[in-house]
N, C-alpha and C positions, 0 to 999 in steps of 0.2 A: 596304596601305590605311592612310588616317590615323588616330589613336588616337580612342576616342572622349570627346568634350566635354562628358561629364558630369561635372558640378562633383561633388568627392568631396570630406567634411568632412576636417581635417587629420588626425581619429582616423577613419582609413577602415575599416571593418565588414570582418570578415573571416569566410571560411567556416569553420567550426569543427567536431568531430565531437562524435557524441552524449553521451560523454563530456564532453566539456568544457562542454557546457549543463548539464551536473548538477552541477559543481565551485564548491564553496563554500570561498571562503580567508577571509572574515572574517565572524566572527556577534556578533549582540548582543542582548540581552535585555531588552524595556521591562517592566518589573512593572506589572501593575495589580491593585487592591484592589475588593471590590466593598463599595459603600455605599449603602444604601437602593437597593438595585437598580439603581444604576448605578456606573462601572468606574471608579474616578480612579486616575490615573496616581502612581506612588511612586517609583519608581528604576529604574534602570538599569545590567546588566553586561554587560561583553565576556566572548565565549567562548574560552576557552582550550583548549590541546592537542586541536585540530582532528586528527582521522584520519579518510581517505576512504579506505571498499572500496567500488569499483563506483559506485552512483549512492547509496551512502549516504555520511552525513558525521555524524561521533559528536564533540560538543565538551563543556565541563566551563562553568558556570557558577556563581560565587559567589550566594547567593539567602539571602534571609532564612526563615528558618522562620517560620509564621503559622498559628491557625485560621480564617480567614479566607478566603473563596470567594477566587480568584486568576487572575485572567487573564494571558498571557504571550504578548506580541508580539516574534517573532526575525525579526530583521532580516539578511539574507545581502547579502553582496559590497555593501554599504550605498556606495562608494564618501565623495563629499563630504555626504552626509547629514544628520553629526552636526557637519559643520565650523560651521555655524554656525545650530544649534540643538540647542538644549535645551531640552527640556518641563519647562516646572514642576510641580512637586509639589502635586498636585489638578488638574491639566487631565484633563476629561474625555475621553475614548477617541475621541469624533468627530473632538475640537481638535487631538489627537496623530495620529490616523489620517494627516488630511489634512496637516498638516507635517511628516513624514517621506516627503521627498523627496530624490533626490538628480540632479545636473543630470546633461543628457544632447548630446551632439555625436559619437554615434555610439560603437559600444562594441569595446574592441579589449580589456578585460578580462573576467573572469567576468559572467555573466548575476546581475542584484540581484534576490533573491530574497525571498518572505515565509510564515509562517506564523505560527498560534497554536495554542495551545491553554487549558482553562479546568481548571483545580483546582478543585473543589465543595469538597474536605474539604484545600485550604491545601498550603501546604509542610511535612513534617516536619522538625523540627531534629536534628541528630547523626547522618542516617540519608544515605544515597542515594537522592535522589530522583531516578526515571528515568521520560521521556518519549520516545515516539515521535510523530513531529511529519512531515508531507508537507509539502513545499515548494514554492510556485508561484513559477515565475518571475515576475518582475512587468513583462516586457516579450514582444510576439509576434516572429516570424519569419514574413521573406518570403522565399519562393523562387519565382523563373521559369522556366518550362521550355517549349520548344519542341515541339510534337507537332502538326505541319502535315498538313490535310488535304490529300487528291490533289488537288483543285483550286483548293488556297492558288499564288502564288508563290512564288517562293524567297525565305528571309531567313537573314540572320546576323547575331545575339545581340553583341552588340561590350560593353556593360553596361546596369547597370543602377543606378536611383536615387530615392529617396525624396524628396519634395518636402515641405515645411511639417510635418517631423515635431516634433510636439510638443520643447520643449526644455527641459524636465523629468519623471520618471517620480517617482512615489506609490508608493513601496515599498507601504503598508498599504494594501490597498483600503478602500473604504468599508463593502462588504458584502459575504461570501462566502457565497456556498448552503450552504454545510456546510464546519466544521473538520476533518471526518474523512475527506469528499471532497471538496479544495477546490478550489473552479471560479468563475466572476463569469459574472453574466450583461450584464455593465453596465459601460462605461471609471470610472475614477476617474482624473482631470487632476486635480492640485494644485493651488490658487489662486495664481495668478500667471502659470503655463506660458506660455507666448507660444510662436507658430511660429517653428520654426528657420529664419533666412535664408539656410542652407547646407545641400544636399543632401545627403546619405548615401547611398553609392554602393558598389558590388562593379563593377571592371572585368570583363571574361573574361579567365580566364586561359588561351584557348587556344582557336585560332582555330574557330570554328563551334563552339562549343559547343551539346550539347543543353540546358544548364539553367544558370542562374547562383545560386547563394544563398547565405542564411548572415547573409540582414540583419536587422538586430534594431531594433525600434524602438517605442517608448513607446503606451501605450493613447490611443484619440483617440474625440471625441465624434463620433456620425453628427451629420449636417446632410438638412437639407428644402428649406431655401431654395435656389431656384434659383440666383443668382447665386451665392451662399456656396459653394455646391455647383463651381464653376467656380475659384475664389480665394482660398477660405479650408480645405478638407479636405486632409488628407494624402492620397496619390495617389502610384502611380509610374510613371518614366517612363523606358520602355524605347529604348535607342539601339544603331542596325544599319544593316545595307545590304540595303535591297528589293533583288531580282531583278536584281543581280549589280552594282547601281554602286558606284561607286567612292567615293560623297559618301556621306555618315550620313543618316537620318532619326532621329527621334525621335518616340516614342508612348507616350501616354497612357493609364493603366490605372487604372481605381476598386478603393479596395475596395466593393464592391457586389456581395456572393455570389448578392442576389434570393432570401435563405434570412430564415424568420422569425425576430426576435432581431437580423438584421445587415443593420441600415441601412446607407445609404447612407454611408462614410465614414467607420463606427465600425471600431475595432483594439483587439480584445479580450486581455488579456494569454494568454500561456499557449496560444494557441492559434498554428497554424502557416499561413497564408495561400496556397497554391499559385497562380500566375497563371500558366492553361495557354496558352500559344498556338496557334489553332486555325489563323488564316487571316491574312493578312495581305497587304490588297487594291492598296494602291499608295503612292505615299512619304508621306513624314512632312512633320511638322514643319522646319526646316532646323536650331532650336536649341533643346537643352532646356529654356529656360524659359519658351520660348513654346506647348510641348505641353502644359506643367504648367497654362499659364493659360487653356488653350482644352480644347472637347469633348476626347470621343476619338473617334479617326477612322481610318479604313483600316486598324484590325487587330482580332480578334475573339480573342476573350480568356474562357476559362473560370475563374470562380473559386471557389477550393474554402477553407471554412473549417475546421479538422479541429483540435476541443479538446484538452490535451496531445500536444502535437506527439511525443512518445513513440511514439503508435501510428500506423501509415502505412497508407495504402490510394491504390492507385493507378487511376485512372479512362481509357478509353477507347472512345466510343460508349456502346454499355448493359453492355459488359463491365468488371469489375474483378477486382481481387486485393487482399488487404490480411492484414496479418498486427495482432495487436493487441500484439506486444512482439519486438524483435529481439534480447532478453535473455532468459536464466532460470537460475535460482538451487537447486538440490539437497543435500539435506542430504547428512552422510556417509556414512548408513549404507544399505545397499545394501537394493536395492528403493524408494527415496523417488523420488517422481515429480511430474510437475509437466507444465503442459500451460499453450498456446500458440494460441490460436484463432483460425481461417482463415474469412477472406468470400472466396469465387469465385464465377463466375461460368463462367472458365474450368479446362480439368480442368489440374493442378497434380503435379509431380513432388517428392520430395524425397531429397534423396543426400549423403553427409558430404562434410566437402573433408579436404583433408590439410593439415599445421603450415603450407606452403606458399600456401595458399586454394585450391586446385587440388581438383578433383570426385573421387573416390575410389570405387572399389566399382561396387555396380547399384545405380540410382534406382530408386525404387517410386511405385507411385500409385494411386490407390483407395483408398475409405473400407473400412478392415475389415485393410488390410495393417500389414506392423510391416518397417521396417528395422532389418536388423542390418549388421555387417561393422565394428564397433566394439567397441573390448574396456569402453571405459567406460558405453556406454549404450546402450541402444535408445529406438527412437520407431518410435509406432504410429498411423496415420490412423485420427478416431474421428468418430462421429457423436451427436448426444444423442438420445435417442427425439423427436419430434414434431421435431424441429432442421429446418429451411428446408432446402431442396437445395443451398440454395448456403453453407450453414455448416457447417464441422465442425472437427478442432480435431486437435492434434499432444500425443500423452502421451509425455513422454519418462521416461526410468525409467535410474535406476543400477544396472550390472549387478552391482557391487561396491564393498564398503568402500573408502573411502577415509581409511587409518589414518596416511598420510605429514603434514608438516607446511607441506604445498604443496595448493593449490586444484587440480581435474584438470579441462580446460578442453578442449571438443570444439567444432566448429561445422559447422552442415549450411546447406544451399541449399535453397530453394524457387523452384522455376521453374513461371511459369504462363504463357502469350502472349509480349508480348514483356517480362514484368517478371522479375527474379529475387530476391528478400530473403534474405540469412546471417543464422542465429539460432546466438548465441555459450550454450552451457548450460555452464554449470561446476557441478562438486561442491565442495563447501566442504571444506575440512579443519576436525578438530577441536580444532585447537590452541588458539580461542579459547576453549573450554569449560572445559578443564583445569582453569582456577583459581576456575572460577564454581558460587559455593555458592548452593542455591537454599535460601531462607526461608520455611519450611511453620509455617501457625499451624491448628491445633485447638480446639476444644472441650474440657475435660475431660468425657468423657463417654464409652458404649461403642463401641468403633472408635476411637476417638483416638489420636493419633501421639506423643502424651508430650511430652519437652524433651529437653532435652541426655543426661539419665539416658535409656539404652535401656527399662530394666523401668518407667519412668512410664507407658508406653503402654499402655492396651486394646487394642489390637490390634496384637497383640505380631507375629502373623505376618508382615504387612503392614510393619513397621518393622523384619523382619529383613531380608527382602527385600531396601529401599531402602536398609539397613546396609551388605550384602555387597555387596566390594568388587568380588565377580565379575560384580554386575549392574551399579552406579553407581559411575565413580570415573574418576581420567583414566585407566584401565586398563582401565576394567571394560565389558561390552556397550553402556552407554550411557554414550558420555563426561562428565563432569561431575565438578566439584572436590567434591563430595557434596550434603548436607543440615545445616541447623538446625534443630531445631526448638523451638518456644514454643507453649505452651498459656495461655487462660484462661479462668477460670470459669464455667458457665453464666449465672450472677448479675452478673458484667461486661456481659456480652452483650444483658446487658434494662437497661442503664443507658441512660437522657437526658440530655437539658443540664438540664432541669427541677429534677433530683435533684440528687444530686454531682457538680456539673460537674467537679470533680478526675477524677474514677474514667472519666466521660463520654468526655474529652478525652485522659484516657490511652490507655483503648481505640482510640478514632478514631487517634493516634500509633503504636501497636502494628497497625493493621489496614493503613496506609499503607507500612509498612515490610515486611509479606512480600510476596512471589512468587506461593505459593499458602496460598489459606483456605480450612479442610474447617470446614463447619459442619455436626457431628455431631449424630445422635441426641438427641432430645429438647429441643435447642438452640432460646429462647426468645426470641430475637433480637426488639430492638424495632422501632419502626418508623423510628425516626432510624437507627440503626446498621445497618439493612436498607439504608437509602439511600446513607448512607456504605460500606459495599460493594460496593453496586452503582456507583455513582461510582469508587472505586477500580479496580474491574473497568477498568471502559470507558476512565481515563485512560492505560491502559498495555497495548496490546497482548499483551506477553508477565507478562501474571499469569494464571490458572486459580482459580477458582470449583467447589469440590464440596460439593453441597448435598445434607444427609440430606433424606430425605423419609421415614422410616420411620414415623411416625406424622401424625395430621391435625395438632398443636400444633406438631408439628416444624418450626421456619422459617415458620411460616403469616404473620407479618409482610412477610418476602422472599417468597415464591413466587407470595403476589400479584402482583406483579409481572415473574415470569418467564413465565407460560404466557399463552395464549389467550382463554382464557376466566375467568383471575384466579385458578382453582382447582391442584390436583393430587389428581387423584383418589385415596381410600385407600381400602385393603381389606384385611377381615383375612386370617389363611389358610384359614379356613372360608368365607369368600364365593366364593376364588380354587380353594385346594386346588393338592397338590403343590409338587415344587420349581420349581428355575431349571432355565435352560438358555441354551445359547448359541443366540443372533439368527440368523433366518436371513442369508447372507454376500451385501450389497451392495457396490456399487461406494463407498460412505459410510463401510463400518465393517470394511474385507478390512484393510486394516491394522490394525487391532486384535486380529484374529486371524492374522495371518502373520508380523510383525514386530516387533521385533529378539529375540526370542525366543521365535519360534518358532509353529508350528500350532496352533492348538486344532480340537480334532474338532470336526466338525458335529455337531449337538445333543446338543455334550455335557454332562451333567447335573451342578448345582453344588447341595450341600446345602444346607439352611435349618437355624439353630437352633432356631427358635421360632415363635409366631404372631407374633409383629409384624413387619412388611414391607410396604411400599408397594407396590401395584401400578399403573400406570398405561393405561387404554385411549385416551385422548384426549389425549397430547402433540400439543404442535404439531410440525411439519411438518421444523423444524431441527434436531428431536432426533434422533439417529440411537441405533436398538436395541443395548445389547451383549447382556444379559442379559433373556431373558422366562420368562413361566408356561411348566408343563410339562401344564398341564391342558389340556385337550382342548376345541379352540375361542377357546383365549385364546395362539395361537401368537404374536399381536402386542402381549398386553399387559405394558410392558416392568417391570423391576423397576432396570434400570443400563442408564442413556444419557448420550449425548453432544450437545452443543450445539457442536460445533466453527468457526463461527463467532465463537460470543460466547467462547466458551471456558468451557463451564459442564459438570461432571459430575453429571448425577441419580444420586444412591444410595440407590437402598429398603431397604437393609436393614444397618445399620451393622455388624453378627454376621461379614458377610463381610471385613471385616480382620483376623476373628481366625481361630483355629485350630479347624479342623471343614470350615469351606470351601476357606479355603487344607490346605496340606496341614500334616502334622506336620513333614516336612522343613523347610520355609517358617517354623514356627515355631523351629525349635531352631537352622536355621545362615541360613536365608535364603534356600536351595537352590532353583531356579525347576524341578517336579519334574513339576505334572499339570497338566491342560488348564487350571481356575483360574487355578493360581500364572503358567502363559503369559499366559494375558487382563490376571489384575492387572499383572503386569510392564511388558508391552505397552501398557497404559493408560499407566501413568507414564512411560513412554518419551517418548509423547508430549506428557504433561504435563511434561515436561523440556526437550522440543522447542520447545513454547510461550514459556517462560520463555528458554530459551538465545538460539533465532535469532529471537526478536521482541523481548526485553526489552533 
């Protein structure tokens, strides 16, 4: 059969694997400054010593330190962008937005990517400043596939190609729903784009194929107008052989999903476009550019819009399958899990493959089973209480440490109808930990972690603990190159810009540069330096937040702001009576009692030194219990929890860092000995974990 006639641009779009839409080879960084509440533009730098694990990319940029709010626009695989432009110095963030483009004739390199993110409390100077930043692509995918009903004709796929795709992409959108979940609801076209007068095309690479894709192409505005709608929208246009001839047809396909949000014609970035073929009634066009400029006709065509093209679900009639990630990521240490969530419709088997991709073992299926017949991990089909019949979700679990200085990589199959998805889990090794010291700042106050001198701490036990080498260290149960620690004064902490700004802006310096902040006991924090913590918090996934709450003064500036109802209820131990105890054990907080050192009993009992202790009956709902009352009726109200989302530790009772609760071992060598000393351990583990594999 003759080749087909689809004009294909000279940079022909080529199919690419998941991997390679997440590969970032060049980044840059526009600085903005904010003034009177708007962003103007300062400077600009390239990132240097790029390193990609997986679908992450870790690069270094030069940056000026500043107190000054801060916006920061990274621009990836920017192509011709900056060839010939450069923002001046004060263009506002609109003017910069929209001229950072770079041109487009079809893309046969890295996908050009964008994010930002906003510094409230500025860049520190002399410090490491680290961001985690999500990347959208700034151009969609289309793929075509074939899935003929029984009373379609026959067709054969010969290619495929894009018509009047835009011929420049807007790295920076105009507007993102959220920096921390970034999605557009809206194209952003640069001023100028004009239509390409060369189509963008994928041939088949092999004859009858079921699907063609892999093409990428620039965000486009919907259209209304009828004619425009014929002549002016991007569109593609599918070429084949109806019902076994010999000659080509060619066919026309809108984007037009008929879903709210996506008009007629619009190509949202970051999202993946499916053009199913259902039926396809008799021949075509005779040439492609006379499909592009007429209806569409004799073929029926489903279209599916599906936002980060990351997660896949695959549609036929009313049934599906769909899995929301063909990746996942496990820490080292054994027991860490991690889970994978399934829409069906139909029932769904799953089974490991071997190094080979080849099926291995017994598949299992049903919600409630666990595969095993793997030395590295299990997975278990689970359901959520009230979860839809047709959702349930894959918890994988490591069976063992992984101590070597190599990733341990397994991959299983999901089979449903006629779909199958490989979902690739690895365990990470701990080699990158080894040399990462985490920076803990304190309060001077009781429970406090001291400085660099061990005996500066109040809570000496708790500091032995995180001392020995046999708990924290690149040897030790939780890998890590250790601790710093820095204290500062109650009296710091109740500083403004109003007062000494010296003393103000040093604090704000000092709070930017640790990892984790315990604001202990009695600690009088104002209401700027509440903000700037909380700000620091959320600019950095891997920092941790532990907040006394032992008294009503304690942090009442901050804790406004953490809970529900603006409060955190306190009480003394004559309102409450008795001591602690350990939570009862959810699906929220089993790691905290099981892992990496060890069980702690069910309710088991931890002292109190004294009357002061927070108790809490009314957290909100993301706190999850470690420690509660022992009194009778008050099994839920807790004294130590967890916000493991925000990453935030409630602590009622600062006494417990020191020695009475921990044990005496805990004080003199660090030794992890009774149920306590497990839980505190345990906690930190994972406030280790926060910092390590997020930071």
């Amino acid at each position: 059969m003759p080749q087909a006639e689809l004009p294909v641009g000279r940079e022909r779009a080529a199919t690419r694997s998941e991997e390679a839409e997440n590969l970032i080879s060049t980044v840059r960084v526009l600085v903005f400054e904010e003034v009177d509440g708007r962003y103007l533009y300062r400077y600009m730098s390239e990132g240097e010593r790029l390193q990609v694990t997986g679908s992450t990319t870790s690069f270094e940029a030069k940056l000026t330190g500043t107190d000054k709010t801060v916006k920061l626009l990274i621009a990836g695989n920017y192509g011709d962008a900056f060839a010939n432009y450069a923002p001046a110095a004060g263009s506002d963030e609109a003017t910069v937005r929209s001229g950072l483009g770079c041109s487009f004739a079809g893309r046969t390199g890295n996908l050009p990517m964008y994010g930002e993110v906003t510094l409230p409390n500025g860049l520190v100077p002399g410090v490491e400043n680290r961001f985690d930043i999500r990347m959208l692509r700034a151009v969609a995918r289309v793929d075509v596939e074939k899935e003929l009903d029984a009373d379609s004709r026959s067709f054969w796929i010969a290619g495929v190609a894009v018509y009047r795709p835009n011929d420049r992409i807007q790295i920076a959108p105009n507007r993102l729903a959220s920096a921390d979940t970034p999605q557009v609801t809206e194209p952003s076209v640069p001023p100028g784009a004009g239509k390409s007068p060369v189509p963008v095309g994928v041939a088949a690479a092999e004859a009858d194929p079921s699907a063609v894709g892999g093409i990428y192409v620039p965000e486009a505005a919907g259209e209304t107008d009828a004619a425009a709608q014929l002549s002016d929208v991007t569109c593609i246009v599918v070429g084949g052989y109806y019902d076994g001839a010999s000659e080509l047809s060619y066919y026309r396909i809108d984007f037009n999903p008929g879903v709210e949000g996506h008009p007629f014609g619009q190509v949202l970035r970051n999202h993946k476009y499916v053009f199913r073929i259902k039926k396809v009634t008799g021949t075509g066009w005779s040439d492609a550019a006379s499909a592009a400029e007429n209806r569409a006709t004799s073929i029926v065509a489903q279209v599916e819009a599906w936002e980060d093209f990351t997660t896949e679900m695959y549609f036929d009639g009313d049934n599906y399958l769909g899995v929301s990630s063909r990746t996942l990521t496990l820490g080292y240490v054994a027991g860490k899990s991690g889970r994978v969530d399934v829409q069906a419709t139909v029932p769904y088997t799953i089974q490991w493959l071997d190094a080979s991709g080849v099926p291995t073992g017994t598949a299992v299926t049903g919600v409630g089973t666990t595969l095993t017949g793997n030395s590295n991990f299990t997975v278990s089909i689970g359901r959520d209480a009230g979860a839809d019949d047709a959702v349930s979700y894959l918890l994988f679990t490591a069976s063992q440490d992984n101590r070597t200085d190599r990733n341990v990589v397994s991959r299983l199959r999901v089979s449903g109808g006629r779909w199958t998805f490989d979902i690739t889990v690895t365990q990470e090794n701990p080699s990158l930990y080894k040399d990462r010291i985490i920076r803990v700042l304190s309060v001077h106050e009781i429970g406090s972690l001291g400085t660099g001198t061990p005996s500066s701490a109040s809570g000496m036990a708790l500091r032995r603990i995180l001392d020995n080498t046999k708990n924290f260290s690149p040897t030790g149960t939780v890998v890590v190159g250790g601790f710093a620690f820095t204290e500062v004064s109650n009296v710091e902490m109740q500083a403004v810009s109003t007062g000494v700004l010296e003393i103000f802006n040093s604090v704000k310096r000092i709070i930017n540069a640790q990892d984790v902040i315990y604001l202990t006991y009695n600690t009088a924090i104002s209401d700027e330096l509440a903000q700037a913590v909380l700000a620091w918090l959320r600019a950095d996934t891997g920092r941790v937040l532990i907040v006394g709450t032992d008294t009503e003064a304690t942090n009442a500036k901050l804790r406004q702001y953490l809970t529900s109802d603006g409060t955190w209820k306190y009480y003394y131990q004559n309102n409450i009576g008795g001591n602690f105890k350990r939570a009862a054990q959810t699906d929220a907080n089993r790691r905290f009692f099981t892992t990496p050192f060890g069980q702690v009993a069910e309710n088991a009992v931890v002292s109190r030194a004294d009357n002061y202790a927070a108790y809490c009956s009314d957290y909100p709902s993301a706190v999850t219990p470690l420690l509660v009352s022992t009194a009778a009726g008050q099994e839920k109200t807790l004294s130590v929890g967890v916000n493991q989302t925000s990453r935030i530790v409630y602590l009622g009772d600062a006494n417990l860092n020191q020695n009475g609760s921990l044990s005496t071992q805990a004080n003199a060598t660090g030794t992890v000995t009774t149920d306590f000393d497990r839980l505190t351990a345990n906690l930190w583990a994972w406030i280790v974990e926060q910092v390590c594999q997020n930071g």
